[in-house]
C-alpha positions in Angstrom: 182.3 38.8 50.0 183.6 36.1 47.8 187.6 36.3 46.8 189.0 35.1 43.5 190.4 32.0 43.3 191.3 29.5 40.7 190.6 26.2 40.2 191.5 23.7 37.8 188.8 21.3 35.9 189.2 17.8 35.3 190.4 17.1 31.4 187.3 17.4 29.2 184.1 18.5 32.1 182.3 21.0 31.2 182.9 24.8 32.5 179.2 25.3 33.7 176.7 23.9 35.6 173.6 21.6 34.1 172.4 19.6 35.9 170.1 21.2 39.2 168.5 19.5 41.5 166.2 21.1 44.0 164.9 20.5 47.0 161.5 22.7 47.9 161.3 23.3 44.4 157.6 24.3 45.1 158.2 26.3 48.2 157.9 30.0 49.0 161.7 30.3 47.9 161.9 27.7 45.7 159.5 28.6 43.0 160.8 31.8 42.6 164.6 29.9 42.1 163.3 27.7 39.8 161.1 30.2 37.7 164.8 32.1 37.8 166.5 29.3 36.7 164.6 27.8 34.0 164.3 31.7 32.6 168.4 30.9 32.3 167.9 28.3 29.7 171.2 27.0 30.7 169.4 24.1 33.3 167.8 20.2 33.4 166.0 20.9 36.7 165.1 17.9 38.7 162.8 18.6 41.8 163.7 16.4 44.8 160.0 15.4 46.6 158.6 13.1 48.4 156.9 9.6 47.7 153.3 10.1 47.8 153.3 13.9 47.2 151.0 15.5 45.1 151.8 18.9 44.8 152.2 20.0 41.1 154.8 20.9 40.2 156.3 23.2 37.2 156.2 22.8 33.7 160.1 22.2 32.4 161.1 20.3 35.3 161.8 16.7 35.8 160.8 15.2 39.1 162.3 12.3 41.6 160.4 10.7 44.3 162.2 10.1 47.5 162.0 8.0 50.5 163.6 10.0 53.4 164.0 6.4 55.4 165.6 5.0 52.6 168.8 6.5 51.8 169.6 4.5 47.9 166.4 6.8 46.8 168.4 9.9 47.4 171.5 8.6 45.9 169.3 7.5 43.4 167.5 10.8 42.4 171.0 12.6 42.9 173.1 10.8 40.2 174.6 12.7 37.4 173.3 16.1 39.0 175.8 18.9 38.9 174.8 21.0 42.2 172.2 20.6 44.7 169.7 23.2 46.3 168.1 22.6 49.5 165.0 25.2 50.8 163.4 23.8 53.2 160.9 25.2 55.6 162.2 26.4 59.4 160.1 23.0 61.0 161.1 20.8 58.4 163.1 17.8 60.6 166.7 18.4 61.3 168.0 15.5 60.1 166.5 15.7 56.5 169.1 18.2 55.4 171.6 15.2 56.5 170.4 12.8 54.8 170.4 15.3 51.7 174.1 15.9 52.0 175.5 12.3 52.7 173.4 11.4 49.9 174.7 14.2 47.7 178.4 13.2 48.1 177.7 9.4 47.8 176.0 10.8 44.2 179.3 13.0 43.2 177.4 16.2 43.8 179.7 18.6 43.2 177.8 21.6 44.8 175.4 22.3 47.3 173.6 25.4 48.6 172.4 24.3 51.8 169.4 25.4 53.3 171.1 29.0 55.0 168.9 32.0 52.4 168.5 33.9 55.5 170.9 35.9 58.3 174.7 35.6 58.5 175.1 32.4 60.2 179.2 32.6 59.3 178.6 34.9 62.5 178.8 32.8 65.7 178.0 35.2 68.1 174.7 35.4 66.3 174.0 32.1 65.3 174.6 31.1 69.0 172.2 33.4 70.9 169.6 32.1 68.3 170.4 28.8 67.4 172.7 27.2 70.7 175.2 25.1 69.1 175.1 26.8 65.4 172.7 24.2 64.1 173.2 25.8 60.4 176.7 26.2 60.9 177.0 22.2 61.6 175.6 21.4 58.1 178.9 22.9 56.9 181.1 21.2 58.8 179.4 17.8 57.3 180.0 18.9 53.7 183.2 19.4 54.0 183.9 16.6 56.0 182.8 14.2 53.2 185.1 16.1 51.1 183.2 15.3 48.2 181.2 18.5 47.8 181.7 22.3 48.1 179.4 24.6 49.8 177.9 27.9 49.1 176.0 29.8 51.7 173.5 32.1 50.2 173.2 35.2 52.7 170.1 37.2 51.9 169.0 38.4 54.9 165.2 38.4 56.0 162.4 37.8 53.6 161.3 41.8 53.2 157.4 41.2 52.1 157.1 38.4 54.6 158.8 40.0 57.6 157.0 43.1 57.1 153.4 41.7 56.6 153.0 38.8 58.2 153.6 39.5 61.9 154.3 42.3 64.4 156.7 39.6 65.4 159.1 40.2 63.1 159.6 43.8 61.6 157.0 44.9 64.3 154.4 46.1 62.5 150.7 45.8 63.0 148.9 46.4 59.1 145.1 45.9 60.3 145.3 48.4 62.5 147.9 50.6 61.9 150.3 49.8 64.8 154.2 49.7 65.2 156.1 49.0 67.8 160.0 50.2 66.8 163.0 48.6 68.5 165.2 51.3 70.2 164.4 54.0 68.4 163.9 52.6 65.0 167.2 53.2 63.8 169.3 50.3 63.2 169.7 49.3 59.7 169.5 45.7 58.2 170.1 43.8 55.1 166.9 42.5 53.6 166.2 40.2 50.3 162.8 39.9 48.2 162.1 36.3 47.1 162.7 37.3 43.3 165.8 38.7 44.0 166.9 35.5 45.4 165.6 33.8 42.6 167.6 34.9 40.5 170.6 35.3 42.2 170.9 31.3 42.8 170.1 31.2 39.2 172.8 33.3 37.9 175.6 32.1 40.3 175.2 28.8 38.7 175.3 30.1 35.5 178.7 31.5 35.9 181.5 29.4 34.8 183.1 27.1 37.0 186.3 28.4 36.3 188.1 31.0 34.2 190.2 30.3 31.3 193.7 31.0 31.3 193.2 34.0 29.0 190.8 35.6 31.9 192.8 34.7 34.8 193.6 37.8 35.9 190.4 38.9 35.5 187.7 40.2 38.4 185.0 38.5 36.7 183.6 36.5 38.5 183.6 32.9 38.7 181.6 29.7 40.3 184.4 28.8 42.1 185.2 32.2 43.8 182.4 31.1 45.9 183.3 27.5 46.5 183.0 27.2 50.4 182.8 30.4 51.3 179.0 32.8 51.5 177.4 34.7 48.9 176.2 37.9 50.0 173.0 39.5 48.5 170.3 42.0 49.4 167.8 44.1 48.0 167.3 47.0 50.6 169.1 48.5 53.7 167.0 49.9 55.8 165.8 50.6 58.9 162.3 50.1 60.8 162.1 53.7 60.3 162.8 53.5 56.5 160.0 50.9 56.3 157.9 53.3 58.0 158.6 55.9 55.4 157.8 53.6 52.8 154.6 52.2 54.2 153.3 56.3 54.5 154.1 56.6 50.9 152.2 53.4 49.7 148.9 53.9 51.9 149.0 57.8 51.5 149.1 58.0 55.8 150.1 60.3 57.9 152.8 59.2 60.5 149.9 60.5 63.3 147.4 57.9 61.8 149.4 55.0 63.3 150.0 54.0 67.0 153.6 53.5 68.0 155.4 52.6 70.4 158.8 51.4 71.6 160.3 48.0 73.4 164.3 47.7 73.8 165.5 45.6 71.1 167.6 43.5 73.9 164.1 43.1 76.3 162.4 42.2 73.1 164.7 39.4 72.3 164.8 38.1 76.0 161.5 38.5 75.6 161.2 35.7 72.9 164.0 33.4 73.7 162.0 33.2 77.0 158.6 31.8 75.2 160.8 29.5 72.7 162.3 27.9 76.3 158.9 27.7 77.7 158.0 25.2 74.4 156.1 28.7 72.5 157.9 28.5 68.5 157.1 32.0 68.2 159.6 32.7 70.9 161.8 31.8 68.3 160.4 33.9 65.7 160.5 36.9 67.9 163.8 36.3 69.6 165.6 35.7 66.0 164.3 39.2 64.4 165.4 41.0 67.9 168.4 39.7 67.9 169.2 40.9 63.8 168.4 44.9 65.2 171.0 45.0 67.9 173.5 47.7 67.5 176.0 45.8 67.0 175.0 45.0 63.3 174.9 41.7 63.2 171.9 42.1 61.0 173.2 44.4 58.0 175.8 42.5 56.0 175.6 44.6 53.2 178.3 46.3 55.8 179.6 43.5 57.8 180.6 41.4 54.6 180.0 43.4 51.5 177.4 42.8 48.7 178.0 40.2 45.7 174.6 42.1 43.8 177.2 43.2 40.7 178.9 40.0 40.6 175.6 38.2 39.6 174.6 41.1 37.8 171.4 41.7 39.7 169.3 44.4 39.4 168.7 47.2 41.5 164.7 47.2 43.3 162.4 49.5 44.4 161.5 49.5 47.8 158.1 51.1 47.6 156.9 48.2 45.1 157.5 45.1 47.3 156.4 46.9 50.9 152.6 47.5 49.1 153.1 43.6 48.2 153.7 43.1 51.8 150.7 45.2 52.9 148.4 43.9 50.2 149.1 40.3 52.1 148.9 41.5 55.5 145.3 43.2 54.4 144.3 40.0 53.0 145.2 37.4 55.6 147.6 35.4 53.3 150.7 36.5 53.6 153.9 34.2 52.3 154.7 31.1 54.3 158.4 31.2 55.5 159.9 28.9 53.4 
């Protein structure tokens, strides 16, 4: 959880943030950050895409056209922005996020989220046995290397309505026909985030003030640059396959003897995946990195590893049993969310 700190503004800049730029702006994520922020009415949103794209894109919201393979379009589109949000897709190509950031501090960004909105990846231990080599962790170390911009890693956890509908891959169950197959014994709690909730948590961490005044410096209100360089922590739910489970009776009116379960050891199951990811099978990945979030050592629940930053933003409290029928009315229908 962030720690107060204090930081002095240049004579005569403004104590908030204006200008936004996003990148994804029409994404899975995205459009629910941008609905958030323009709901603010403190924001000029500029949507970062690229040449050629025709996806529409929302009312209220300016729009720059980027050539990845020329770098001056980036710079270009970033000038005179205030922070910088990058959601990108888990395929999108490694090196896009790069060219994002150098561009950002060539531009004077002053703040980036990068593209983290998922597990813990200030944990090593479980960034390495998913990602060898902390891949996230690396586009850290290049922001602050420039030294031009600071960072702010938004840790939400897993998507809830995706990971519960979209695949027995990742919370392990089965919708169509009423299968689960629990890790251990279903027990292990984790941290998990709905895409509103997200939304507007990016939305009112950069409507806090950059700094305090001197008047509030003692203060625990919060503060933009309590977060500078250091990871926001949000969820929505804790909970437990067997919490889910709970839930899903409630919303389809089941019986627990309706449904086929089984059990797979949360370790086999991530060997399991990491296995089909080194054969060249991407779903290895998907399967490995959920496993790896219920091992007992918690790795998955930093609502208890790092604390919660939910009051800081002043976000609001959710109710499981609304967003798991969201889940199960995608799963039913075939279209569940991308991951974005």
């Amino acid at each position: 959880m962030a720690q107060p700190t204090s930081t002095t503004l240049p004579s005569g800049s403004s104590n908030h943030i204006k200008n936004v730029a996003i990148v994804g702006a029409t994404g899975t994520s995205g459009k629910h950050i941008v609905q958030a922020l323009l709901a603010t009415g403190k924001h000029n949103i500029t949507a970062i895409t690229r040449e050629g794209g025709t996806t529409p894109m929302p009312s209220g919201i300016s729009v720059q056209k980027v050539d990845y393979s020329n770098p001056s379009t980036l710079v270009s589109a970033l000038r005179n922005q205030d922070a910088l949000i990058i959601t990108m897709g888990v395929r999108a190509p490694p090196d896009q996020q790069t060219k994002l950031i150098h561009a950002a501090a060539e531009a004077g960004v002053q703040w980036i989220l990068p593209n983290e909105f998922g597990y813990d990846t200030s944990n090593e231990a479980l960034c390495n046995d998913i990602i060898p080599g902390g891949q996230k962790q690396g586009y850290i170390s290049q922001i602050e290397a420039l030294g031009v911009s600071k960072w702010i890693g938004f840790v939400c956890g897993f998507w809830y309505t995706f990971s519960l509908g979209t695949s027995p891959d990742c919370f392990g169950f089965d919708f169509p026909n009423r299968k689960l197959t629990l890790f251990d014994e279903g027990t292990q709690p984790v941290s998990v985030t709905t895409f509103p909730l997200v939304g507007k948590g990016v939305a009112n961490l950069l409507s806090l003030p950059i700094t305090r005044s001197e008047e509030d410096e003692k203060s625990t209100t919060a503060c933009l640059s309590d977060f500078g360089n250091r990871y926001c922590y949000v969820a929505s739910f804790v909970v437990s396959q067997k919490d889910m489970l709970d839930s899903v009776l409630r919303v389809t009116k089941t019986d627990v003897k309706e449904w086929t379960i089984t059990r797979e050891g949360t370790k086999e199951r991530y060997e399991r995946g990491m296995t089909r990811l080194r054969g060249g099978e991407y779903a290895g990945l998907v399967l490995g990195m959920y496993s790896r979030n219920f091992f007992p050592d918690g790795s998955g629940n930093h609502s208890v590893t790092r604390g919660l930053d939910n009051e800081k933003l002043g976000l609001p409290k959710e109710d499981l049993d609304e967003f798991t029928e969201v889940a199960i009315k995608e799963a039913l229908s075939g279209t569940p969310n991308s991951y974005h």
